[in-house]
C-alpha positions in Angstrom: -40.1 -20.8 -40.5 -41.0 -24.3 -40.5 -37.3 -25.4 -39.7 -37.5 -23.1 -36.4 -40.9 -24.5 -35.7 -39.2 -28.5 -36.0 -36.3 -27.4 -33.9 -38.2 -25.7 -31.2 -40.9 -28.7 -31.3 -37.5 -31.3 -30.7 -36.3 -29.4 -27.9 -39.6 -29.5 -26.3 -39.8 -32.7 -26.7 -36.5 -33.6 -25.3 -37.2 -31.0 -22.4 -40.2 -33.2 -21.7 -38.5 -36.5 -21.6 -35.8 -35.4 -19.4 -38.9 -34.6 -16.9 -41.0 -37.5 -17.2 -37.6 -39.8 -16.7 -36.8 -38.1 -13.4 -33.1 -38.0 -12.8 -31.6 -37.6 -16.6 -28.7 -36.1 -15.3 -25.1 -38.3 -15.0 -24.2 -40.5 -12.3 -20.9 -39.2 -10.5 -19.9 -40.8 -6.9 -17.2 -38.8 -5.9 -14.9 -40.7 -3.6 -10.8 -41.2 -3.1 -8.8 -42.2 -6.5 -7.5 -45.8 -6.4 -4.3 -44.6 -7.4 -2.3 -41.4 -7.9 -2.9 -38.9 -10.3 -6.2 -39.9 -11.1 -9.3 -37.2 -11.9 -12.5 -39.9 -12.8 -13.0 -43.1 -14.1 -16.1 -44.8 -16.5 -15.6 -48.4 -16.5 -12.3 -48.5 -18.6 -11.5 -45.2 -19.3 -9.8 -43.0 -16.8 -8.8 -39.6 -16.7 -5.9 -37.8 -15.3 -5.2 -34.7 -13.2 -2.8 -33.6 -16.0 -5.6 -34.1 -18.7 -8.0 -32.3 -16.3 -5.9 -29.2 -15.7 -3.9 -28.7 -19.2 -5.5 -25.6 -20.4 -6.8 -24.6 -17.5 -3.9 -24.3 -15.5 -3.8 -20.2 -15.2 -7.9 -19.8 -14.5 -7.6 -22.3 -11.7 -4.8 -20.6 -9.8 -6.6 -17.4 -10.1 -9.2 -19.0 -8.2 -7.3 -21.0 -5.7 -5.6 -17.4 -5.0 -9.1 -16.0 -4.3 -9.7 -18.5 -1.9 -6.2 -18.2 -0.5 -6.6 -14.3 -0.3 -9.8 -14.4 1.5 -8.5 -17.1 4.2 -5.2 -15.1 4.5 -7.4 -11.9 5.2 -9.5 -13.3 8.1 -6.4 -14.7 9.6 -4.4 -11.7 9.5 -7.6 -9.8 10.6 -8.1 -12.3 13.6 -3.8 -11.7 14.5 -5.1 -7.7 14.7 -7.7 -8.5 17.0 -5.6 -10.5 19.5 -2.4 -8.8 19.5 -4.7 -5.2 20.5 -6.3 -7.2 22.8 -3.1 -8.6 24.2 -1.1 -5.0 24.3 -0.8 -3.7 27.9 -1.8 -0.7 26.9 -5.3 -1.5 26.0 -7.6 -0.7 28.8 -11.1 -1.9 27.7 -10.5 0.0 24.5 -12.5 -1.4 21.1 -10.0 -2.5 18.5 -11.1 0.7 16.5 -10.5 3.0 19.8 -7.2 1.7 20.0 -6.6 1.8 16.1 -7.4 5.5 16.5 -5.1 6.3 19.8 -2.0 4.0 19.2 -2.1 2.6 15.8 -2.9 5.1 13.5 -2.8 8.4 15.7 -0.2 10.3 13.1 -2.5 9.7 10.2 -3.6 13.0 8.9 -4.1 13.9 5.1 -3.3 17.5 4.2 -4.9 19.6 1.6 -1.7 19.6 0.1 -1.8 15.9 0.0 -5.6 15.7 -1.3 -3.8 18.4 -4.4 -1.6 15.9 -5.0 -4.1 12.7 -5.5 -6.0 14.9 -8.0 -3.1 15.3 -9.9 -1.5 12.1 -10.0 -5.0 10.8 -11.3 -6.0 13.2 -13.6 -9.2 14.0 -12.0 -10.6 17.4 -14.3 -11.1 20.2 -12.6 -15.3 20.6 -13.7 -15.6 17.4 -11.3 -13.7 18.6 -7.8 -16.5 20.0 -5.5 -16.2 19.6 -1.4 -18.1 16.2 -1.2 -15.2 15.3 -3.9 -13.0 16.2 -1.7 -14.6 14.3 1.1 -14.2 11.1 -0.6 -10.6 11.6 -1.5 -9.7 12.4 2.1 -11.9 9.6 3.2 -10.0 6.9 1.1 -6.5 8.4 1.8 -7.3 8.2 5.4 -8.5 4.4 5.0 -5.0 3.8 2.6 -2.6 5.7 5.7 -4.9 3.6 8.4 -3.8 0.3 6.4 -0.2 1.4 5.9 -0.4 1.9 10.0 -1.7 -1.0 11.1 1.0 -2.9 8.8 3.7 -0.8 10.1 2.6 -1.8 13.3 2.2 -6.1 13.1 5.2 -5.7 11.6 6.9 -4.0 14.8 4.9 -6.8 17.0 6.1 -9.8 14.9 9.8 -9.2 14.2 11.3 -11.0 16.9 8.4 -13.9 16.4 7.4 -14.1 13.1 3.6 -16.1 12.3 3.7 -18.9 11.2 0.9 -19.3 8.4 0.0 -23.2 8.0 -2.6 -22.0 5.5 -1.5 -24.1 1.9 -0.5 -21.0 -0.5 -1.0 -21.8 -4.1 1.8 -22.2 -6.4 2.2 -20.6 -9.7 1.1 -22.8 -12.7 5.0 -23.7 -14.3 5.7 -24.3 -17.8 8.9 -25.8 -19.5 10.2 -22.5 -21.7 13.4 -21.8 -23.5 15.1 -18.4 -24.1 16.1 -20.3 -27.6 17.1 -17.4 -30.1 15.0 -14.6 -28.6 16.7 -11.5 -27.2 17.6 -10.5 -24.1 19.2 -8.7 -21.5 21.4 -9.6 -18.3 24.0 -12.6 -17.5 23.3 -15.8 -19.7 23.8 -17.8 -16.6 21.7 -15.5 -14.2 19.5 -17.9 -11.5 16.3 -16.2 -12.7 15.1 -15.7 -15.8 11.8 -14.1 -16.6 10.5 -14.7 -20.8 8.0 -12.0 -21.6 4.9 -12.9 -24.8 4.5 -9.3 -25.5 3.2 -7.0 -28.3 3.9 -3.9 -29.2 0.7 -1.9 -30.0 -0.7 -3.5 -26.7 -1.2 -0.8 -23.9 -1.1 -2.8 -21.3 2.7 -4.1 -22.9 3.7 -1.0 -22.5 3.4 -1.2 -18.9 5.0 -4.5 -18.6 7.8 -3.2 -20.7 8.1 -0.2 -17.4 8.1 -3.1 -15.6 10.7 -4.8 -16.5 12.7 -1.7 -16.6 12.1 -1.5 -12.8 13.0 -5.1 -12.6 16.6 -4.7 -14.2 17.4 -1.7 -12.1 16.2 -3.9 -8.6 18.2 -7.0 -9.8 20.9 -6.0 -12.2 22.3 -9.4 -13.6 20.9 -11.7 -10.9 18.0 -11.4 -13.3 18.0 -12.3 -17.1 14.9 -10.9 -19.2 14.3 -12.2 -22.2 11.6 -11.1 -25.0 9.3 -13.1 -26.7 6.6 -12.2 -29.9 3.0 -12.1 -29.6 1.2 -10.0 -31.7 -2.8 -10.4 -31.5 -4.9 -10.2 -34.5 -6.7 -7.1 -34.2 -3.5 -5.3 -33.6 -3.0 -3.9 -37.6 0.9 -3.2 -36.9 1.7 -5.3 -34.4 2.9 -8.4 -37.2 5.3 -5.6 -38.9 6.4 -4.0 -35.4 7.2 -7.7 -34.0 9.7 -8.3 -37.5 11.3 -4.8 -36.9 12.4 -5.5 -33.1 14.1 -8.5 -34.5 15.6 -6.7 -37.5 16.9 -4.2 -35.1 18.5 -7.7 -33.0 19.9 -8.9 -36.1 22.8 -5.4 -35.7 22.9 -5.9 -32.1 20.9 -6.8 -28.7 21.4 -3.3 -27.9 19.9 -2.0 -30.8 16.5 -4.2 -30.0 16.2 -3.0 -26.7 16.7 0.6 -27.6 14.0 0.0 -30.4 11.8 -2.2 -28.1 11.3 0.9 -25.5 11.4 3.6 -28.5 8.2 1.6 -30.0 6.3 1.2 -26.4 7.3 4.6 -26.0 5.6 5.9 -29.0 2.9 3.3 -29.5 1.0 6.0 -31.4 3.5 7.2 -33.9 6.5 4.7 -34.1 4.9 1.4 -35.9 3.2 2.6 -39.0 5.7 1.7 -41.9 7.4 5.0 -41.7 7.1 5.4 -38.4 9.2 2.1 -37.9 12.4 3.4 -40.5 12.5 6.6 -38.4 12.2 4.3 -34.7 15.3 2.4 -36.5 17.3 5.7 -37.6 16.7 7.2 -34.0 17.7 4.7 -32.2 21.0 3.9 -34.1 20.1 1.2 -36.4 22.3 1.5 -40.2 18.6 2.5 -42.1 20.0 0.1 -45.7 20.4 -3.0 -43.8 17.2 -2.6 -41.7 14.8 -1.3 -44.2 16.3 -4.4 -46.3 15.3 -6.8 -43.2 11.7 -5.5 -43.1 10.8 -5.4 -46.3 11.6 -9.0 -46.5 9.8 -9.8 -43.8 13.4 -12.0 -42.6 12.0 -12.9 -39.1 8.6 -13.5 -39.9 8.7 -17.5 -39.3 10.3 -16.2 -35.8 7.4 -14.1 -34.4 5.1 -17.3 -36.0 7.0 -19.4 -33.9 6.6 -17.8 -30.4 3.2 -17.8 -31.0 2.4 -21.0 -31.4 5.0 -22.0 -28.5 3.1 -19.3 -26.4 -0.1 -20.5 -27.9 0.8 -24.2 -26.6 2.1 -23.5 -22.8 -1.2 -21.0 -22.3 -0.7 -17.8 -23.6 -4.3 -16.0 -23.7 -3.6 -12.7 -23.6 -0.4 -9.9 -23.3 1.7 -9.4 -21.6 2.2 -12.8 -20.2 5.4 -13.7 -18.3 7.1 -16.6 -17.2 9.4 -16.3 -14.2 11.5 -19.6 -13.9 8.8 -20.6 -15.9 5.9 -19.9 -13.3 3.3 -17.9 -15.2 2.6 -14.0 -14.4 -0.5 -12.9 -16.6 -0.8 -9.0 -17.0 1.2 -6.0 -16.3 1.6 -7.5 -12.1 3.2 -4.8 -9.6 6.6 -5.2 -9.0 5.9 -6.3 -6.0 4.6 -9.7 -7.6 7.6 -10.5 -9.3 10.2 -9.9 -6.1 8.1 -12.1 -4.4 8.7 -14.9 -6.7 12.2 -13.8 -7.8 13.7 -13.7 -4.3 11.9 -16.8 -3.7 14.0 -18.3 -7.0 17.1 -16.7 -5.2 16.6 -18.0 -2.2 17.0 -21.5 -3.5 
């Protein structure tokens, strides 16, 4: 009690200093660097941009994208605006008349189409009642309406495309190897994309659809390659991580077949037994691979992605680099064509 009492009598105390002394807080001038590359400098110590951003590098392009986002929304909001009001069909009309006669007049949702939403979500039946309903109709209207009006600047800008002069940020990009981890499409393709995944991870699971989708777009323009990452509180994620790579060690074939059998069956496949019967299934000689795991052979393997995804930023899974540009979470596909075509391109 009497320890609490000093401490909360010191903070006081310093609490009442920092009053009485009027500005306590740091001088900082902020003005331009005297050379390049520079964040801040005290006196004699300087700090750089690199210093400044290593660590960081991911949380700060997830801002700059906000920002980005919002910008690219107004402007594209703004094009709507004065491309209505420039159509010679528009007689006085507001830009939400004319949305409603020209834009968007085919959007309808159908009951069948509302039946359909339900099901894809999984919505129980106890919670469907007519203002239910309502809703669903409402946001598939507002979803159609956005496919529309898309539909439609893109109609008005393909013989002119916009110009956006608006800075989009670039993806953070870390130097990464393949090294001796497996993968999948030409050794020499212009892309590669390096997955730190784990297999009792959900969200993994996903990524590992993902990628599927990404092979069957790209073929061997794209190489994919498969890195170990298994967090903590994951009990057989360790084990699982060893038996992908016992499966490599008979063939890359064999670890892709277990890889999807595993993410597949996150539930049953990657208890102990469950791994010797993923293994069987999927082809793997049982002797030589039970042989493998119980040594734990490629244990010093899966320690060493993690501490080489540990030093270029991996937080969490699944995290991709794509040409080394960073991808965190289970992204649409839609995200990685963007970047991937852009790689292509160059």
């Amino acid at each position: 009690m009497k320890a609490s009492s000093s401490l909360f009598l010191l903070f006081l105390l310093i609490s009442f200093a920092a009053c009485s002394q009027g500005n306590s807080k740091p001088s900082y001038l902020f003005k331009q660097a005297p050379k390049e590359g520079i964040a801040a400098k005290a006196g004699d110590i300087e700090i750089t941009n690199a210093e400044v951003m290593n660590g960081i590098e991911s949380e700060v392009f997830e801002q700059e994208s906000k920002a980005f986002e919002v910008k690219f929304n107004k402007l594209r909001a703004i094009l709507l605006e004065k491309l209505v009001q420039k159509d010679p069909r528009n007689k006085g009309l507001s830009n939400d008349e004319f949305l409603s006669k020209y834009i968007a007049k085919d959007v309808k949702i159908s009951e069948k189409e509302i039946e359909a939403f339900i099901k894809d979500q999984n919505i129980p039946a106890e919670h469907i009642n007519p203002q239910v309903r309502e809703k669903i109709k409402s946001y598939l209207e507002i979803e159609r309406k956005k496919e529309a009006v898309d539909k439609w600047l893109a109609e008005q800008t393909s013989k002119s495309p916009v110009e956006v002069y608006i800075s989009k940020p670039r993806r953070p990009t870390f130097p990464i190897e393949v090294g001796n981890a497996p993968f999948a499409g030409d050794k020499g393709a212009k892309v590669t994309i390096v997955e730190f995944s784990d297999f009792q991870c959900p969200f993994c699971a996903k990524g590992a659809d993902l990628l599927k989708k990404v092979k069957e777009k790209y073929g061997n323009k794209v190489k994919v390659s498969f890195k170990q990452f298994p967090l903590p509180f994951h009990n057989h994620a360790e084990q699982a991580a060893i038996a992908s790579l016992c499966a490599n060690e008979q063939s890359s074939d064999l670890f892709w077949k277990m890889h999807y059998e595993m993410f597949a069956n996150q539930e049953t496949a990657l208890d102990p037994e469950g791994l010797k019967k993923s293994a069987k299934k999927v082809g793997a000689k049982p002797d030589v691979f039970e042989k493998c795991l119980s040594e734990n052979k490629y244990l010093s393997q899966v320690k060493a992605d993690m501490e080489e995804g540990k030093k270029i930023g991996v937080k969490s899974t699944p995290t991709f680099f794509v040409n080394g540009q960073l991808v965190s979470g289970a992204q649409p596909l839609e995200v990685f064509a963007e970047i991937i075509d852009e790689e292509l391109a160059r």
